[in-house]
Each structure stands twice: as C-alpha cells, then as structure tokens.
The first five atom37 places (N, CA, C, CB, O) and aatype in JSON, in Angstrom:
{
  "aatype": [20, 20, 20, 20, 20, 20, 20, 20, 20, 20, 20, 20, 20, 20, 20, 20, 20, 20, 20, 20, 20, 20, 20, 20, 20, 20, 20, 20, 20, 20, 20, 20, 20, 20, 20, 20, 20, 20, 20, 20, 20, 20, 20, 20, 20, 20, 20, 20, 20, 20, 20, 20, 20, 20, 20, 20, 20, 20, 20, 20, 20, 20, 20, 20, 20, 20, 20, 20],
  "atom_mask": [
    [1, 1, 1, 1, 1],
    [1, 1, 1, 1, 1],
    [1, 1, 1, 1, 1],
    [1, 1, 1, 1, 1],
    [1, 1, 1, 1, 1],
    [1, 1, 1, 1, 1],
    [1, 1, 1, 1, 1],
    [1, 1, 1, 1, 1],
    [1, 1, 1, 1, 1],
    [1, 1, 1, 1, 1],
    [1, 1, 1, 1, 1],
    [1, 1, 1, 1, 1],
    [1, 1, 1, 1, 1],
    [1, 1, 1, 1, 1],
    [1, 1, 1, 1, 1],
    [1, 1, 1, 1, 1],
    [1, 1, 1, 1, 1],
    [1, 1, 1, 1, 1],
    [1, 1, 1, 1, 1],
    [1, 1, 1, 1, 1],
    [1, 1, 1, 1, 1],
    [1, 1, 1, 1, 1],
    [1, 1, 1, 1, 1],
    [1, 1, 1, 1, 1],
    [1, 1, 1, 1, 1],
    [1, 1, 1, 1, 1],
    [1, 1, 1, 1, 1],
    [1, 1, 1, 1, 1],
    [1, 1, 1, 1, 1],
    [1, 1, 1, 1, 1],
    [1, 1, 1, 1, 1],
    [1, 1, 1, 1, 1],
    [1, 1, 1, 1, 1],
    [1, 1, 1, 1, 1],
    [1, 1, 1, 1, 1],
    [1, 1, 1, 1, 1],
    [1, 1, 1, 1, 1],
    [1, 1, 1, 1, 1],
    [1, 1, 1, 1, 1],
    [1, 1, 1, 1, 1],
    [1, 1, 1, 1, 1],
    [1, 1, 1, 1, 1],
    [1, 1, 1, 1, 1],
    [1, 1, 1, 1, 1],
    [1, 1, 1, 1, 1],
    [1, 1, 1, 1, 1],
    [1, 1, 1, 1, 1],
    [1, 1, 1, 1, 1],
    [1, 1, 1, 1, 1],
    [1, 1, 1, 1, 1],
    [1, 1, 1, 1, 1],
    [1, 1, 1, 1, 1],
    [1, 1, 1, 1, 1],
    [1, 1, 1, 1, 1],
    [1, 1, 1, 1, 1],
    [1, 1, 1, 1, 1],
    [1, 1, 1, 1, 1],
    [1, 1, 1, 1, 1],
    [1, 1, 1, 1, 1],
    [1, 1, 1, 1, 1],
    [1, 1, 1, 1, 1],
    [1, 1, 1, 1, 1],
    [1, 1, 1, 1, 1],
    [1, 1, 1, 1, 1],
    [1, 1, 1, 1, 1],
    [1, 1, 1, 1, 1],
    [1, 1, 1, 1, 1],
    [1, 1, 1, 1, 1]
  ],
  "atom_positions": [
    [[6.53, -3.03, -23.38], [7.39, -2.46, -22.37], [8.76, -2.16, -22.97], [7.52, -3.4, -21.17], [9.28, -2.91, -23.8]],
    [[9.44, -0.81, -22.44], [10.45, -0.82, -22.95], [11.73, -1.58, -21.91], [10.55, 0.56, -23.37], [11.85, -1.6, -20.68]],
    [[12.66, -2.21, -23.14], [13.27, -3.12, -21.94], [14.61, -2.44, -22.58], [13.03, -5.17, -21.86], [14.7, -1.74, -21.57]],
    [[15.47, -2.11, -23.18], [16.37, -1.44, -23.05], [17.09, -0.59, -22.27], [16.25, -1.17, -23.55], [16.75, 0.53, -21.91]],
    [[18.21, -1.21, -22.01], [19.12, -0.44, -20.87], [18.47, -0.97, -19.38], [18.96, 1.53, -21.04], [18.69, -0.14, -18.5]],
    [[17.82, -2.01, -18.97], [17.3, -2.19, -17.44], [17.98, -2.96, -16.7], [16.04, -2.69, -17.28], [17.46, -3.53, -15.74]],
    [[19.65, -3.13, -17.12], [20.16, -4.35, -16.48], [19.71, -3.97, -14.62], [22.15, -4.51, -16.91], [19.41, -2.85, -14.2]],
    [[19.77, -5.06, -13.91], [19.34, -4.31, -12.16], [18.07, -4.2, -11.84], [19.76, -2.72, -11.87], [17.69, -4.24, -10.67]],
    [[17.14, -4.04, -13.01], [16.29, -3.6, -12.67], [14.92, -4.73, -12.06], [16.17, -2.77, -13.72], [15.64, -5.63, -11.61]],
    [[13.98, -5.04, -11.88], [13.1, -5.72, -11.28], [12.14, -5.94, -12.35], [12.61, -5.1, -10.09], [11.56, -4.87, -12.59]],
    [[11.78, -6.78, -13.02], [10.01, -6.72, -13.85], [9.65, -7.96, -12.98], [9.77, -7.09, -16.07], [10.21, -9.04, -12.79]],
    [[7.93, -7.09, -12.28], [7.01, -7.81, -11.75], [6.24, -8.3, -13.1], [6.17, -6.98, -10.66], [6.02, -7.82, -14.21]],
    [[5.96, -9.48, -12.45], [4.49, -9.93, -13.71], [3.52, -10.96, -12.82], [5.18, -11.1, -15.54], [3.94, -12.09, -12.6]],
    [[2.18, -10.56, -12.3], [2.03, -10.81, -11.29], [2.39, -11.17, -9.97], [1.74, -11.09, -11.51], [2.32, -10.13, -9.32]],
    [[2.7, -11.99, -9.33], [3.25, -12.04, -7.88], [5.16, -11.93, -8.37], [2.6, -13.92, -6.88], [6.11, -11.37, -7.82]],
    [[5.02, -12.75, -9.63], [6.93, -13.41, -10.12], [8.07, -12.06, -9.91], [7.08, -13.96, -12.44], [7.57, -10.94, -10.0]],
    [[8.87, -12.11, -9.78], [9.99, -11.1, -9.51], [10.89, -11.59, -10.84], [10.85, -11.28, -7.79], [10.9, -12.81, -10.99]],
    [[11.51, -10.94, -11.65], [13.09, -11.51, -12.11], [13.76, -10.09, -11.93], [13.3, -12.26, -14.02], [13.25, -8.97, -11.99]],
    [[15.27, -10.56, -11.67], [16.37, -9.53, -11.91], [16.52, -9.22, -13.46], [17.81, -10.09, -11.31], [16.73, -10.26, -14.09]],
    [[16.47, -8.31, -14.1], [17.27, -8.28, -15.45], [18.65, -8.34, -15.42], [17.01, -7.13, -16.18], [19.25, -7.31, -15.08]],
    [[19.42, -9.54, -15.78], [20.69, -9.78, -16.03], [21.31, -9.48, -17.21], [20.87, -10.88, -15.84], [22.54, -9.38, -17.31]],
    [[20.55, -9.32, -18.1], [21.32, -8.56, -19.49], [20.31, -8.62, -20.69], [22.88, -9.44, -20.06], [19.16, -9.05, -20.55]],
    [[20.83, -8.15, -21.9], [19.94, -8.86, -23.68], [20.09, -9.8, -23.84], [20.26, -8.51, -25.16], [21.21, -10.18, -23.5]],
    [[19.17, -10.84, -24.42], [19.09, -11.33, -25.69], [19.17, -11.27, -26.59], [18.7, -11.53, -25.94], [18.35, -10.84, -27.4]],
    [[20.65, -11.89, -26.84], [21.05, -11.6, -28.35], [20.32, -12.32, -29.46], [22.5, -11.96, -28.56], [20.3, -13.54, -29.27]],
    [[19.66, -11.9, -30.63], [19.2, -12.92, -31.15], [20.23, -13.68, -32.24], [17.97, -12.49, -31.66], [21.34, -13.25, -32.56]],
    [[19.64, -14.82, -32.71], [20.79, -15.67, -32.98], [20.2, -15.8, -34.61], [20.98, -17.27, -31.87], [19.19, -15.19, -34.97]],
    [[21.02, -16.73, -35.55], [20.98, -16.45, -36.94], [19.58, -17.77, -37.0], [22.8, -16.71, -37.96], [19.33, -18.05, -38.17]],
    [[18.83, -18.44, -36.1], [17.53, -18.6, -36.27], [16.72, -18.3, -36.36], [17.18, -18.88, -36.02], [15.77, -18.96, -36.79]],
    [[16.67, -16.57, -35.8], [15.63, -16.23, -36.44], [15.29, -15.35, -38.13], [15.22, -15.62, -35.41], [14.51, -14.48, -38.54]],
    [[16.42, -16.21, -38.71], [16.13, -15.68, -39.94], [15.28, -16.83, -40.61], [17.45, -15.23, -40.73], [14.4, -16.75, -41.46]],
    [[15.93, -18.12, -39.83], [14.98, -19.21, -40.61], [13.54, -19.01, -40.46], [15.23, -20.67, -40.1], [12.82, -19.35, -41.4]],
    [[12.88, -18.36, -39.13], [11.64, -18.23, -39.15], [11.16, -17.37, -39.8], [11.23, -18.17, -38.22], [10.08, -17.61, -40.33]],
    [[11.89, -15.77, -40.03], [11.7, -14.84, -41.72], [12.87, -14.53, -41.54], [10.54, -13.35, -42.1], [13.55, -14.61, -40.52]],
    [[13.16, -14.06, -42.82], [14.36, -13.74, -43.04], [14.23, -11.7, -42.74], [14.78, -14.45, -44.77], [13.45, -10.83, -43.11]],
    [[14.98, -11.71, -42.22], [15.53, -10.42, -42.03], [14.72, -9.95, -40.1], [14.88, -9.22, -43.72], [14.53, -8.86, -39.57]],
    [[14.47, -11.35, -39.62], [14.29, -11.21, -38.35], [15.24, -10.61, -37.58], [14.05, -12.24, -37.9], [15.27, -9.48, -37.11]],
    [[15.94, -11.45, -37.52], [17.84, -11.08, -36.51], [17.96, -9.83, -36.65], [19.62, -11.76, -37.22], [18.13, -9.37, -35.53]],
    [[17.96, -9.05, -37.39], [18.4, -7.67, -37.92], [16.9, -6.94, -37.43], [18.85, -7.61, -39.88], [17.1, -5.8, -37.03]],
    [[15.98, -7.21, -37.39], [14.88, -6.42, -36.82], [14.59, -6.45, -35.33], [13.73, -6.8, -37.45], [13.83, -5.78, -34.63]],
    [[15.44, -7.47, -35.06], [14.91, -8.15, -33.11], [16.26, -6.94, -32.35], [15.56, -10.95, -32.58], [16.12, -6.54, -31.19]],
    [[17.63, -6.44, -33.31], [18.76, -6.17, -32.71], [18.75, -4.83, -32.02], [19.77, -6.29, -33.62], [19.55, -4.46, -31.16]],
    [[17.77, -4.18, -32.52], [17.77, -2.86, -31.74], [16.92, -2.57, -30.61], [17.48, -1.88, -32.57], [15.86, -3.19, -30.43]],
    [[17.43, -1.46, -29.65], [16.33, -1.0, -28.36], [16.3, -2.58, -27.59], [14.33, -0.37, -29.07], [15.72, -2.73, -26.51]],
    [[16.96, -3.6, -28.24], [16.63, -4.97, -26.83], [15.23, -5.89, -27.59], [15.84, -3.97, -24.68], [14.53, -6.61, -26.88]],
    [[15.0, -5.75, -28.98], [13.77, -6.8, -28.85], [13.84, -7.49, -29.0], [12.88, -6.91, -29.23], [12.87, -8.09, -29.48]],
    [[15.4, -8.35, -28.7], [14.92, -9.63, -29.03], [14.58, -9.7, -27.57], [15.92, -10.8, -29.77], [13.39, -10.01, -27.59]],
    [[14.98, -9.56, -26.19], [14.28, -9.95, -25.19], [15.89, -9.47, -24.32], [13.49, -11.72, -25.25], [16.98, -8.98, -24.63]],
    [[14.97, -10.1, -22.74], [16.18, -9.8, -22.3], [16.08, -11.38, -21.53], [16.37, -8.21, -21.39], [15.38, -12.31, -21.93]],
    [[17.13, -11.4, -20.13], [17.73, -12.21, -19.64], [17.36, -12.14, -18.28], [18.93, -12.12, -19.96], [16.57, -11.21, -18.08]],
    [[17.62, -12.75, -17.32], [16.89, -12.47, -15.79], [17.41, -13.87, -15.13], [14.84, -12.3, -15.8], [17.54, -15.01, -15.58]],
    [[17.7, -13.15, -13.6], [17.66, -14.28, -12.54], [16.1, -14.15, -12.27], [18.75, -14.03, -11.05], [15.57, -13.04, -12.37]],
    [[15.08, -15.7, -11.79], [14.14, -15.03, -10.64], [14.48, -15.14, -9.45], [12.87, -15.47, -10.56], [15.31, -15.9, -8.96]],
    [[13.58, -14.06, -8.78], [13.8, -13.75, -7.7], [13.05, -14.85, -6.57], [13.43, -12.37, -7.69], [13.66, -15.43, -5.67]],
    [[11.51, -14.98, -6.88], [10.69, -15.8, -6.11], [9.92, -16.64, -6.83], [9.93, -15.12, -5.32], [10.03, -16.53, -8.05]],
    [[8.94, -17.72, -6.27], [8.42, -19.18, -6.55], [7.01, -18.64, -6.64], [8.73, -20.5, -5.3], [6.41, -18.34, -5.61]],
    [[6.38, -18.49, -8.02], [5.19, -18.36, -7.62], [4.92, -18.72, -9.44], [4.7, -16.77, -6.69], [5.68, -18.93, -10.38]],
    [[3.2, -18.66, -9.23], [2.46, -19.45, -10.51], [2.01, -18.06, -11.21], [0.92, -20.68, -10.06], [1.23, -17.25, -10.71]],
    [[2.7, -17.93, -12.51], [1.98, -16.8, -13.49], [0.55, -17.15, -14.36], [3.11, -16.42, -14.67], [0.37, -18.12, -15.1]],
    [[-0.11, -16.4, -14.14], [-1.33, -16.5, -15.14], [-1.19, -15.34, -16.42], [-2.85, -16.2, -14.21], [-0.59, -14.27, -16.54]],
    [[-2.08, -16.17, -17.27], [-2.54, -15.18, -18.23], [-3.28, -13.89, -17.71], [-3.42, -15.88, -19.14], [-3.96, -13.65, -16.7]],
    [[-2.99, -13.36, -18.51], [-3.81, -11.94, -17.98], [-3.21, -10.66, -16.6], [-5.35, -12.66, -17.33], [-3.69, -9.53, -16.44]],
    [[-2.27, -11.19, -15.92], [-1.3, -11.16, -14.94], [-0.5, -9.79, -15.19], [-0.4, -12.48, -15.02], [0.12, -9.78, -16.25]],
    [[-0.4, -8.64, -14.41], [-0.12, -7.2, -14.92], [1.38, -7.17, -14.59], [-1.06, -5.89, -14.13], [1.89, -7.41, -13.49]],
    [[2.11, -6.77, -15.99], [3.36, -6.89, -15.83], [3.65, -5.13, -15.66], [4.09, -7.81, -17.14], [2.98, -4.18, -16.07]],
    [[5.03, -5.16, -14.8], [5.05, -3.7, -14.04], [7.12, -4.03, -14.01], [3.77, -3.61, -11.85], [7.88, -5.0, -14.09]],
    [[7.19, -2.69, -13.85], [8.7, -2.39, -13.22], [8.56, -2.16, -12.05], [9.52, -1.25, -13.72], [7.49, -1.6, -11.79]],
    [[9.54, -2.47, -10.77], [9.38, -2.58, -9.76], [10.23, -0.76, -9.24], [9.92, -4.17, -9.35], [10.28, -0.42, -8.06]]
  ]
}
C-alpha cells in the first residue's frame, strides 16, 4: 500500500479503523539489523507510518486491508 502523504486519512484492516497521524521516522537501528536500512526505509514513508485507533476489535491474519 502506498502510505505516503495520508496524514487524516483512515486504513481499514479488517473490522480495525486507525487515523494516520503522521511517518515513521526510522531510527539509526535499523542499520544494526543491515546496514544501509535507515537510508532505504526514508523515502515515499517506508519506514511506516503512525495512527490513533479508532475502534476495539480483533485482527486476523489474512484480514483485507483497505483505505477508507
């Protein structure tokens, strides 16, 4: 999924709601896991992003993740 630029936006992943609240910056650990991670996670948002949730519910595997 592309997650760049969605602050506001909604990702369903089965029943779960989160707000996107911003990026994930990645941090200088992930070089310990390879080196030249940090620098590959920094663009377009991969290292991840950030989120309030919205509602209480149980995610499964297999569970279709969607933009709302």
């Amino acid at each position: 999924m592309t997650l760049e630029e969605t602050v506001g936006k909604i990702l369903q992943i089965g029943e779960l709601k989160i707000e996107v609240t911003g990026e994930t910056v990645p941090c200088k650990l992930m070089n310990e896991v390879s080196e030249g991670l940090r620098e590959a996670l920094k663009p377009s948002w991969r290292g991840g992003i950030t989120g309030s949730v919205i509602n209480d519910c149980l995610v499964k595997k297999g569970d279709p993740v969607s933009w709302l």
